[in-house]
BALOBA-1460 file (C-alpha; in Angstrom, 3 decimals):
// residues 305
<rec num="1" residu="x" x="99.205" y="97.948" z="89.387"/>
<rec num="2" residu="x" x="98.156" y="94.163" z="89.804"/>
<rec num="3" residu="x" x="96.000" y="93.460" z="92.877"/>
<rec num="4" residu="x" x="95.591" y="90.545" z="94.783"/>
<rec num="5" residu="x" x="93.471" y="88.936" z="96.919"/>
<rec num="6" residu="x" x="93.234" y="85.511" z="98.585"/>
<rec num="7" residu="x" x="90.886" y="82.944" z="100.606"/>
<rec num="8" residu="x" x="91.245" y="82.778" z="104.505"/>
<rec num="9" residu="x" x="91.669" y="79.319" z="106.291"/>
<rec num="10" residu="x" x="88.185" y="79.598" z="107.539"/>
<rec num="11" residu="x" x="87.533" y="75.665" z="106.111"/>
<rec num="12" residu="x" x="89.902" y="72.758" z="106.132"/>
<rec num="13" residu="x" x="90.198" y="73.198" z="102.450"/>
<rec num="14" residu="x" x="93.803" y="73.928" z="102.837"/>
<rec num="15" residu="x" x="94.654" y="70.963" z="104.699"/>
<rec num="16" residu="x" x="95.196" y="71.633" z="108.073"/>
<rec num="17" residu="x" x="91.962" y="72.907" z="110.881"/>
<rec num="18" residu="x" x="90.566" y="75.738" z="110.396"/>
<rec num="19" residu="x" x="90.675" y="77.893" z="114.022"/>
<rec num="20" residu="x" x="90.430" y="81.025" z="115.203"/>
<rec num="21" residu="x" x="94.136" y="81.941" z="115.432"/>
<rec num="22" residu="x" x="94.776" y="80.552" z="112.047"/>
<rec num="23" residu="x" x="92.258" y="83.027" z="110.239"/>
<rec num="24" residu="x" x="93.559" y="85.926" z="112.612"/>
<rec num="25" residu="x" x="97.256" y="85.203" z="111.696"/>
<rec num="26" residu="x" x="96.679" y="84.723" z="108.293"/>
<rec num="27" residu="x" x="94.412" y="88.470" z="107.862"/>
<rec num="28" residu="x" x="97.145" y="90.257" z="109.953"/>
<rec num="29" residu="x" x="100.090" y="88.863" z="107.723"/>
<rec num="30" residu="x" x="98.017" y="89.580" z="104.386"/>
<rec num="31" residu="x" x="96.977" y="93.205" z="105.650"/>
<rec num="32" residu="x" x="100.461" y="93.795" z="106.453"/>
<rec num="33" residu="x" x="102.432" y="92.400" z="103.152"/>
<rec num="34" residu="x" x="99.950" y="94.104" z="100.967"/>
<rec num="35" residu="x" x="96.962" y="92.013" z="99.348"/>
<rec num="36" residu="x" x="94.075" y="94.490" z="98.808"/>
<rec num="37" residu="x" x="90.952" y="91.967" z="99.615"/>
<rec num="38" residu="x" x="90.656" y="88.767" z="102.409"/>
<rec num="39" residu="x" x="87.865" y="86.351" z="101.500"/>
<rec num="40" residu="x" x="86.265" y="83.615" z="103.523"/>
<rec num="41" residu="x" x="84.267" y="80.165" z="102.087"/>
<rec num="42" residu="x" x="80.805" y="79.166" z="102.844"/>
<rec num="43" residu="x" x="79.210" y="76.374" z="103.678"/>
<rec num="44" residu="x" x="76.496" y="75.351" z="106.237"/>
<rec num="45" residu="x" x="76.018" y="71.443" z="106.224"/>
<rec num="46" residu="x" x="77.263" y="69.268" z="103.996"/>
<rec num="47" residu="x" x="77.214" y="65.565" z="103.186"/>
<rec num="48" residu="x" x="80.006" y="62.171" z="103.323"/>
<rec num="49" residu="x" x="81.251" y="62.521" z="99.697"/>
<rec num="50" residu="x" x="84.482" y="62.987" z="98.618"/>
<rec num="51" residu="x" x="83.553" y="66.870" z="96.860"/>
<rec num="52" residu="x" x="82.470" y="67.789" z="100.518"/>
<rec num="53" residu="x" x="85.563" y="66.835" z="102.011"/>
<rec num="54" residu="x" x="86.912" y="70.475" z="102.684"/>
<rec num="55" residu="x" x="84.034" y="71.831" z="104.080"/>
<rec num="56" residu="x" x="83.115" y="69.840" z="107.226"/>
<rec num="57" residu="x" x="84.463" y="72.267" z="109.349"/>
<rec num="58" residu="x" x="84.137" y="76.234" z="108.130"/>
<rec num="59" residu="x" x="83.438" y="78.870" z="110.189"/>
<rec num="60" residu="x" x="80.709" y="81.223" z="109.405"/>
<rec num="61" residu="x" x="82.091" y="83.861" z="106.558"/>
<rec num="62" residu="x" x="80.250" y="86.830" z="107.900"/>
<rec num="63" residu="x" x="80.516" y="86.394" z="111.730"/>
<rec num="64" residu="x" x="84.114" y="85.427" z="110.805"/>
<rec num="65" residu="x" x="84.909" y="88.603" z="108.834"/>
<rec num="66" residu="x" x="83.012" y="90.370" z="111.317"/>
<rec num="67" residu="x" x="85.940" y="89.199" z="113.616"/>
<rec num="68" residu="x" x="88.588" y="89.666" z="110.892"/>
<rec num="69" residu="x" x="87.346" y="93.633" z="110.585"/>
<rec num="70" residu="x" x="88.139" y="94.513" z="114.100"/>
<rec num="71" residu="x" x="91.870" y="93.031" z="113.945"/>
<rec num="72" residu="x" x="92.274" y="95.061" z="110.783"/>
<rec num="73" residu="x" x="92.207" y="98.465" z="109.600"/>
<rec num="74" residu="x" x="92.707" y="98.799" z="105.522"/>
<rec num="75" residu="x" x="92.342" y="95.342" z="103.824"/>
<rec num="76" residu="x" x="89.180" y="94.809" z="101.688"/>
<rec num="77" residu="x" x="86.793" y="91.664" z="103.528"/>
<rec num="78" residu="x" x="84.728" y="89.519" z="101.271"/>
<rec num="79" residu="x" x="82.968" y="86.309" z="100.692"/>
<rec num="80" residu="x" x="84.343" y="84.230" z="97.728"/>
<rec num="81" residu="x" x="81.595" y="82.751" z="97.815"/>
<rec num="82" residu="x" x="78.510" y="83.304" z="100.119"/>
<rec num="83" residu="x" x="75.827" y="80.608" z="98.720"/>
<rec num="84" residu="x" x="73.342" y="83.200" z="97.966"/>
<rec num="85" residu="x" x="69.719" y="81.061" z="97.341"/>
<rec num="86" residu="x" x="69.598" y="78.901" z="100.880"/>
<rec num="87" residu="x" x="69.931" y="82.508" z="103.065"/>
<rec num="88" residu="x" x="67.568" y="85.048" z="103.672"/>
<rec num="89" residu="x" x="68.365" y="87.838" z="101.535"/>
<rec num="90" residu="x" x="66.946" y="90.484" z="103.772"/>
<rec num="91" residu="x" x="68.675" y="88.883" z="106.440"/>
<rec num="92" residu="x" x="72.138" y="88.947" z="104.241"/>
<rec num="93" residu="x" x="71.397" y="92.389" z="103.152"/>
<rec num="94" residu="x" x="71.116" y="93.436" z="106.839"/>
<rec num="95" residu="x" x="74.116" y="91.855" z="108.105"/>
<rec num="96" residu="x" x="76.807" y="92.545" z="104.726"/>
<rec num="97" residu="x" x="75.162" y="96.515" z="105.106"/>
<rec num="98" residu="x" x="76.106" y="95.746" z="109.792"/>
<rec num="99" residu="x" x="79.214" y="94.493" z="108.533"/>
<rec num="100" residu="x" x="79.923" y="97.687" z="106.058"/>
<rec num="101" residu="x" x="79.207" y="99.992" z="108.259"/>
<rec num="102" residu="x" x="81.449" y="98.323" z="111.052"/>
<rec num="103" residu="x" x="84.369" y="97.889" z="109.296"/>
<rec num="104" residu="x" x="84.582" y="101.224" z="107.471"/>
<rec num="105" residu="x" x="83.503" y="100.861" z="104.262"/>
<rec num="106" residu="x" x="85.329" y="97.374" z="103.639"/>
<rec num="107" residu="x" x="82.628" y="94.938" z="102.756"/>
<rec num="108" residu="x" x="82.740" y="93.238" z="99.746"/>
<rec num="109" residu="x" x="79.744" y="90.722" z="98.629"/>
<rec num="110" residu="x" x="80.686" y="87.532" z="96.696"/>
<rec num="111" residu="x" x="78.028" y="85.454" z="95.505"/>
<rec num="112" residu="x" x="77.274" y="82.446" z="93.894"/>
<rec num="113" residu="x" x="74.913" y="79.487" z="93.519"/>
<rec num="114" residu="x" x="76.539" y="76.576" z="94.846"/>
<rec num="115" residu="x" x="76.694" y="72.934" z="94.197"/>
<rec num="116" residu="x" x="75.739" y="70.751" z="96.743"/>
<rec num="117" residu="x" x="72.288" y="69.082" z="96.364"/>
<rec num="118" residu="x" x="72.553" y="67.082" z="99.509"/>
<rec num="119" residu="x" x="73.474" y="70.512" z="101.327"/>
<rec num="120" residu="x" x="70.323" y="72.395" z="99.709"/>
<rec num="121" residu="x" x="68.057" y="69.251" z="100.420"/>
<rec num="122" residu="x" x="69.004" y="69.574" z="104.569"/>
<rec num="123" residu="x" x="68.155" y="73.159" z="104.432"/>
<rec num="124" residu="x" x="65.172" y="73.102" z="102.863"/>
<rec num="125" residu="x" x="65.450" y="74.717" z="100.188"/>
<rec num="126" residu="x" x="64.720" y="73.513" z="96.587"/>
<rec num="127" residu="x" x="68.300" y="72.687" z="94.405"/>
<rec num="128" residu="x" x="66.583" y="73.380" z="91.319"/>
<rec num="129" residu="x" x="65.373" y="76.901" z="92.013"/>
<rec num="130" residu="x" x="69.137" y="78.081" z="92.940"/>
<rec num="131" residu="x" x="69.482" y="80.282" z="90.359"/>
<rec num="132" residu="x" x="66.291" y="81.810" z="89.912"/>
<rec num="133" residu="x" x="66.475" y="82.416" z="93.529"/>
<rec num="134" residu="x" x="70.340" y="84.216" z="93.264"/>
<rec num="135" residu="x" x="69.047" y="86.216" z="90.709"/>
<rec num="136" residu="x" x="65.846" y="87.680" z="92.819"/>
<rec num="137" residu="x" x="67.711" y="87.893" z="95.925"/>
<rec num="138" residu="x" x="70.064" y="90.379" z="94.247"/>
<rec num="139" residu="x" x="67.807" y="92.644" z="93.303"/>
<rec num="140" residu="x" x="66.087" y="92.072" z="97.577"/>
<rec num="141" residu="x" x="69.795" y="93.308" z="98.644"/>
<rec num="142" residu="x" x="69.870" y="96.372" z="95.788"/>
<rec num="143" residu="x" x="66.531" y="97.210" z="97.307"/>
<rec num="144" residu="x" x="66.990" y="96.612" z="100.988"/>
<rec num="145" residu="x" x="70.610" y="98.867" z="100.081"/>
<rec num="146" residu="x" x="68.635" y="101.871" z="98.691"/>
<rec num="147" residu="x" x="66.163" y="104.755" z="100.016"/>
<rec num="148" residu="x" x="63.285" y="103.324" z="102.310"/>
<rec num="149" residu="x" x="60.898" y="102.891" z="102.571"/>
<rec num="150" residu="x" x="61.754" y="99.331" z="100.734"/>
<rec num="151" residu="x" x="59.152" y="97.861" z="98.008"/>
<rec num="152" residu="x" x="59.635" y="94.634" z="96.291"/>
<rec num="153" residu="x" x="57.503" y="92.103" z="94.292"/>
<rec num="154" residu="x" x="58.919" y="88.828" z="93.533"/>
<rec num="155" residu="x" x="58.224" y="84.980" z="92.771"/>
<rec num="156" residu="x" x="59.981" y="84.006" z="96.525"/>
<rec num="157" residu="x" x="59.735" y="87.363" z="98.339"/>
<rec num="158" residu="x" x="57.501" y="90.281" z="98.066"/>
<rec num="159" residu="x" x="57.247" y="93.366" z="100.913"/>
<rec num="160" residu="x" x="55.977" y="96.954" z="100.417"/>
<rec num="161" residu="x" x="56.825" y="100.012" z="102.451"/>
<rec num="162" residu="x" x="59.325" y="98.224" z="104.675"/>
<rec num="163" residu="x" x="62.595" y="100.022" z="106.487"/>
<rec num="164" residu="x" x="65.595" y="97.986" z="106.716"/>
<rec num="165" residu="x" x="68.678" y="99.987" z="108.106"/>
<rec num="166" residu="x" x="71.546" y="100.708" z="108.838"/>
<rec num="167" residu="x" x="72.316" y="101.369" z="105.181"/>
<rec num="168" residu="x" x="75.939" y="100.424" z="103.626"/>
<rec num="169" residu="x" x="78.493" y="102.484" z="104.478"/>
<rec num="170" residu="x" x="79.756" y="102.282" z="100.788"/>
<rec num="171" residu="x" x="77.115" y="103.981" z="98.560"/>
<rec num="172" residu="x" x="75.240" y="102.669" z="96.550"/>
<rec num="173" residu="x" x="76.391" y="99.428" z="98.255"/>
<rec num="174" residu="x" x="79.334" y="97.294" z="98.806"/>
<rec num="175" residu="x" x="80.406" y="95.772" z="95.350"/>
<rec num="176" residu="x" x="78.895" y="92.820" z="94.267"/>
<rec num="177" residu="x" x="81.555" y="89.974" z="92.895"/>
<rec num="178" residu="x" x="79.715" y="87.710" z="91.037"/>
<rec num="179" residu="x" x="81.308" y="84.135" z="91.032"/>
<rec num="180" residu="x" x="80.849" y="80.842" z="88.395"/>
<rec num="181" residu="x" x="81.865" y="80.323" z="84.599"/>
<rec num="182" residu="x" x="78.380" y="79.127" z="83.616"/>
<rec num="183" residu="x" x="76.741" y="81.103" z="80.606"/>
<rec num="184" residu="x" x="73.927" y="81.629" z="83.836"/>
<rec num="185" residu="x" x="76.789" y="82.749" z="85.798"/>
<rec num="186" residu="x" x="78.356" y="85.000" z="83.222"/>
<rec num="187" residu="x" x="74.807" y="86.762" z="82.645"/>
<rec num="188" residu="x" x="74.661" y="87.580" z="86.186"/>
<rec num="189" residu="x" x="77.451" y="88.757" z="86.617"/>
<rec num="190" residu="x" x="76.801" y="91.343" z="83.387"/>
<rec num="191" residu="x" x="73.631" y="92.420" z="85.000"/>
<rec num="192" residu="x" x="74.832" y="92.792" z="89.011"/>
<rec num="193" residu="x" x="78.611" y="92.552" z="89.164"/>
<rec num="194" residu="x" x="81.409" y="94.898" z="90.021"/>
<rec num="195" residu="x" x="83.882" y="92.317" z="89.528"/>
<rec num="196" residu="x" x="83.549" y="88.395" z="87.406"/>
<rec num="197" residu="x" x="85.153" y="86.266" z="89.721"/>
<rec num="198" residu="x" x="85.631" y="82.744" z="87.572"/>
<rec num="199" residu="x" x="86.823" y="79.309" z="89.393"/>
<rec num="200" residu="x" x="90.298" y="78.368" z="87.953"/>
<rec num="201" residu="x" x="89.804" y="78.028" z="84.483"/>
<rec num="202" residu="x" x="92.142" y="77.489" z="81.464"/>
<rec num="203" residu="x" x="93.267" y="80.626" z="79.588"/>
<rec num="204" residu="x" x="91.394" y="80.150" z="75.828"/>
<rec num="205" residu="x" x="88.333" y="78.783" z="78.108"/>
<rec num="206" residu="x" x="88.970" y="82.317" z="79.737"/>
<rec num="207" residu="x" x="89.054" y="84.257" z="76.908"/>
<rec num="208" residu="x" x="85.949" y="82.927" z="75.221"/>
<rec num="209" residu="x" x="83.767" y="83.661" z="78.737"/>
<rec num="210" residu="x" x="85.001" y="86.803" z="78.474"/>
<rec num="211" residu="x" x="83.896" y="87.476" z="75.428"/>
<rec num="212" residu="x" x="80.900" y="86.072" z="76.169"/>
<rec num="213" residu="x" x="80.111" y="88.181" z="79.086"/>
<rec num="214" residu="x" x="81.422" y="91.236" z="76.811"/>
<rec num="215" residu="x" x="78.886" y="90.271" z="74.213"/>
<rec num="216" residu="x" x="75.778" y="89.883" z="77.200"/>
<rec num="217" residu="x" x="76.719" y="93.670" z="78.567"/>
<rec num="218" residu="x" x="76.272" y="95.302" z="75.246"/>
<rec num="219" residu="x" x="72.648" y="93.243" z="74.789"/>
<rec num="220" residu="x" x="71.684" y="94.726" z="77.694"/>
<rec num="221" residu="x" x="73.558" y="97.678" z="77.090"/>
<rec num="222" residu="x" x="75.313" y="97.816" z="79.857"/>
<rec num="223" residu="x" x="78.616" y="100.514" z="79.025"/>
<rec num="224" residu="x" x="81.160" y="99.067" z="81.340"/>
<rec num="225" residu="x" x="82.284" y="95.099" z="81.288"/>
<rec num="226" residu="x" x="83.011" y="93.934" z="84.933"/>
<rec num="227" residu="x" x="86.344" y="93.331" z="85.317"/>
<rec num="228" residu="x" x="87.620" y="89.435" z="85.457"/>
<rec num="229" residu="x" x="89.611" y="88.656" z="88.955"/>
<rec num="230" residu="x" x="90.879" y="85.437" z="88.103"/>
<rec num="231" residu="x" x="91.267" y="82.645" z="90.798"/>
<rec num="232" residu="x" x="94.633" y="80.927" z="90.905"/>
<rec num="233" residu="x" x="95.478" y="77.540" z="92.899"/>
<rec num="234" residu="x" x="98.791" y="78.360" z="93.859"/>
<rec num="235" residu="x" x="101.254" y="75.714" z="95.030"/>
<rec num="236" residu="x" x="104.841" y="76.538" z="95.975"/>
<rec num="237" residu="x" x="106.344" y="72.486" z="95.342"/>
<rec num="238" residu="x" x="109.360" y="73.258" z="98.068"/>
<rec num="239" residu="x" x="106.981" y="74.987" z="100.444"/>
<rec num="240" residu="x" x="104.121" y="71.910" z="100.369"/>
<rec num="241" residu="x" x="106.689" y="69.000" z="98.569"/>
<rec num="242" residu="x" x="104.589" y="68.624" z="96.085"/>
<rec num="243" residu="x" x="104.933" y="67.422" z="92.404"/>
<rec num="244" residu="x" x="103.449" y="68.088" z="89.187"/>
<rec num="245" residu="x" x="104.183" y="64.605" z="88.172"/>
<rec num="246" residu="x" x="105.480" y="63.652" z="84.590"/>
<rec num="247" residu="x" x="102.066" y="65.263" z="83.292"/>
<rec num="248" residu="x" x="102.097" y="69.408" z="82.159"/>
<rec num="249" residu="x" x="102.286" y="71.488" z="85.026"/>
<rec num="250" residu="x" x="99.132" y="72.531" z="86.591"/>
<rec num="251" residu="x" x="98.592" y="76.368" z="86.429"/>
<rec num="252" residu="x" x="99.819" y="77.971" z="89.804"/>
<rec num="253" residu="x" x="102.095" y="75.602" z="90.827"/>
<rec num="254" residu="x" x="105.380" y="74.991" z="91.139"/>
<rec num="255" residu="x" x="108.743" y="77.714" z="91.494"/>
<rec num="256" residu="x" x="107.927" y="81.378" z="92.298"/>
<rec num="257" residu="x" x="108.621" y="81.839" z="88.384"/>
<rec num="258" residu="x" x="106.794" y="79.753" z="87.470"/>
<rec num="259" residu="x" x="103.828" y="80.927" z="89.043"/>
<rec num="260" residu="x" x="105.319" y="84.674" z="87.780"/>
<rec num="261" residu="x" x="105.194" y="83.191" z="84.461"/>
<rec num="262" residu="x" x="101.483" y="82.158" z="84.596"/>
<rec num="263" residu="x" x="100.352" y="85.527" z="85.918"/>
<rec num="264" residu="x" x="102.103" y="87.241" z="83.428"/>
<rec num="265" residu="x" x="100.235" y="85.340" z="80.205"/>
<rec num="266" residu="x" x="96.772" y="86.119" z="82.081"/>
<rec num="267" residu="x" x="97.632" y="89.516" z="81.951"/>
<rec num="268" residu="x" x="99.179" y="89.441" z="78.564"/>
<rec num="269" residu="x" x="96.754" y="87.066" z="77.001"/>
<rec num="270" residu="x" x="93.810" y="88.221" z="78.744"/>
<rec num="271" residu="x" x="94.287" y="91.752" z="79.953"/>
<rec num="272" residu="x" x="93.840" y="90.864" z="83.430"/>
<rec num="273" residu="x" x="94.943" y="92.733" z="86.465"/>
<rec num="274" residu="x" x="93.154" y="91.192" z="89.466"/>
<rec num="275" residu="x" x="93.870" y="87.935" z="90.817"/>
<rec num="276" residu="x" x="92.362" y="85.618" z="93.402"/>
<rec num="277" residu="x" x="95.282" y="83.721" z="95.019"/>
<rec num="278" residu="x" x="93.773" y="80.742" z="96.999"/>
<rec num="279" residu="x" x="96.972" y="78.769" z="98.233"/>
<rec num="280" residu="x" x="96.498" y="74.859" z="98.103"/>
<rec num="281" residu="x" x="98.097" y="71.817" z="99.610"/>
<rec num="282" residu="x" x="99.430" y="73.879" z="102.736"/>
<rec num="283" residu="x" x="99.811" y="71.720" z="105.676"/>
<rec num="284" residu="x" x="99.796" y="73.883" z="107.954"/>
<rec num="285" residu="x" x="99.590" y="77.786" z="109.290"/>
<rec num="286" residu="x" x="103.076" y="78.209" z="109.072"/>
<rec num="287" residu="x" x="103.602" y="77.176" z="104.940"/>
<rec num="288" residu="x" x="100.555" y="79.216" z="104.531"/>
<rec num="289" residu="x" x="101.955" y="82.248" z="105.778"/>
<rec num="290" residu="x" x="105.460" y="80.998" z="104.224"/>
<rec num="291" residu="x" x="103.499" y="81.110" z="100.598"/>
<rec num="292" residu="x" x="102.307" y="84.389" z="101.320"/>
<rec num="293" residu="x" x="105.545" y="85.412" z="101.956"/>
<rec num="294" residu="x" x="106.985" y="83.649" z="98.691"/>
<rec num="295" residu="x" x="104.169" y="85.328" z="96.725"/>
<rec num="296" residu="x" x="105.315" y="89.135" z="97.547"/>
<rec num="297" residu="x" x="108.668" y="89.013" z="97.639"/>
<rec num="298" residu="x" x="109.518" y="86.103" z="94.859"/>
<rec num="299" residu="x" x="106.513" y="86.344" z="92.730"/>
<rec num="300" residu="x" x="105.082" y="89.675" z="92.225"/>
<rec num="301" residu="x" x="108.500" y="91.916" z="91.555"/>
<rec num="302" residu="x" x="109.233" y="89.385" z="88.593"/>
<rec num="303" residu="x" x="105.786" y="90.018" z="87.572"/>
<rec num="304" residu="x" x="105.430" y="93.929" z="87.967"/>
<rec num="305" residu="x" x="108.929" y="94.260" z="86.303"/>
């Protein structure tokens, strides 16, 4: 059966403030209709341009999901994506394994590298070193996650005989989801990821990552391939009266078959069964929750049929 997941309004990326009652409404509607994962953004700081827009104003993902796990009970609670390199990763470790352990099993640990210089500049830490710094820091959290007394010897951080507890709840540890379409990206996610979560991308662009992430698993002879949760920008036009325009459609958007439609050539065309549905160009709680409701009962029977 298809699963799907989709991005709390923890950031004004949807177009309307992010609050507290907005993130709790929209987890207790999702938990209830069906979706199998909630995800939260991250950012910390961020600078005046345009890209940065969004993210002025986003809560914290793991206090918020921290929040988010005590108002629900079965639903899946990730980051999509926690900017690994400018945080602590002992720190992380600590609080995703608090988080685990808290919510029942339920944590789920999306990572990637991020993009904003300007944002890596005001925290001190060097842009250039991002994904050198991702990759180590995965292998702090698999260590900090395992047996102590915790060893490790690295370029950034290095500790021997250390104890770092609680331990996950999930064993060995909650999954790691492994986001980007870089080659970088794509080799990560071969050597640490559960799950390849791409940003949108075009189906043949799809196709060829995956076979490039195929081909990286059996170099490293990895037996399993992570499976690809594609994220979707989904856009109901008579929810958010919004257009295509006279130009092709943009994936996601516009009638609930429509959108049915595009699912059903990722799945055909790409063998996919997970998908990231991140609703855009709500303008407010209510079409949010009006999407959602658009997406189970219009959307997925045509595609399950």
């Amino acid at each position: 059966m298809v699963q799907y997941s989709f991005r709390l309004p923890n950031a004004d990326y949807l177009g309307f403030p992010a609050t507290t009652e907005a993130i709790v409404q929209a987890s207790l509607k999702a938990e209830k209709v069906g979706f199998d994962a909630l995800f939260v953004n991250d950012h910390v700081i961020v600078d005046d341009s345009p890209r940065s827009e969004p993210w002025r104003n986003v809560y914290d993902p793991l206090m918020a999901l921290s929040y988010v796990a005590a108002r629900t009970s079965r639903v899946m609670l990730g980051t999509s994506v926690l900017i690994m390199p400018y945080r602590n990763p002992i720190v992380t470790a600590k609080m995703f394994a608090t988080l685990d352990q808290m919510s029942g099993g339920r944590a789920i640990a999306g990572v990637g590298a991020g993009w904003n210089e300007a944002e890596y500049n005001a925290l001190g830490v060097p842009f250039r070193q991002r994904g050198a710094r991702t990759d180590e820091y995965l292998r702090i959290w698999q260590a900090c996650w395992g047996p102590g007394p915790v060893s490790f010897e690295g370029r950034f951080f290095s500790f021997e005989n250390m104890h770092v507890e609680p331990k996950p709840r999930q064993q060995p540890h909650p999954p790691v989801w492994i986001g980007g379409s870089s080659e970088a990206s794509l080799r990560r996610a071969a050597r640490f990821g559960a799950v390849w979560q791409p940003t949108p991308t075009a189906l043949e662009a799809l196709v060829v990552n995956q076979n490039y992430l195929r081909d990286y698993c059996a170099e490293i002879e990895r037996q399993d391939v992570p499976p690809t949760r594609m994220s979707f920008r989904v856009n109901f036009s008579h929810i958010t009266g919004s257009s295509s325009g006279a130009g092709e459609r943009p994936t996601g958007q516009g009638t609930a078959e429509q959108v049915a439609s595009d699912i059903t050539r990722y799945r055909q065309e790409a063998g996919l069964e997970q998908f990231q549905m991140n609703f855009n160009g709500c303008g407010s709680l209510q079409q949010l929750l009006d999407s959602m409701d658009v997406l189970v009962e219009d959307v997925l029977p045509r595609v399950d049929a």
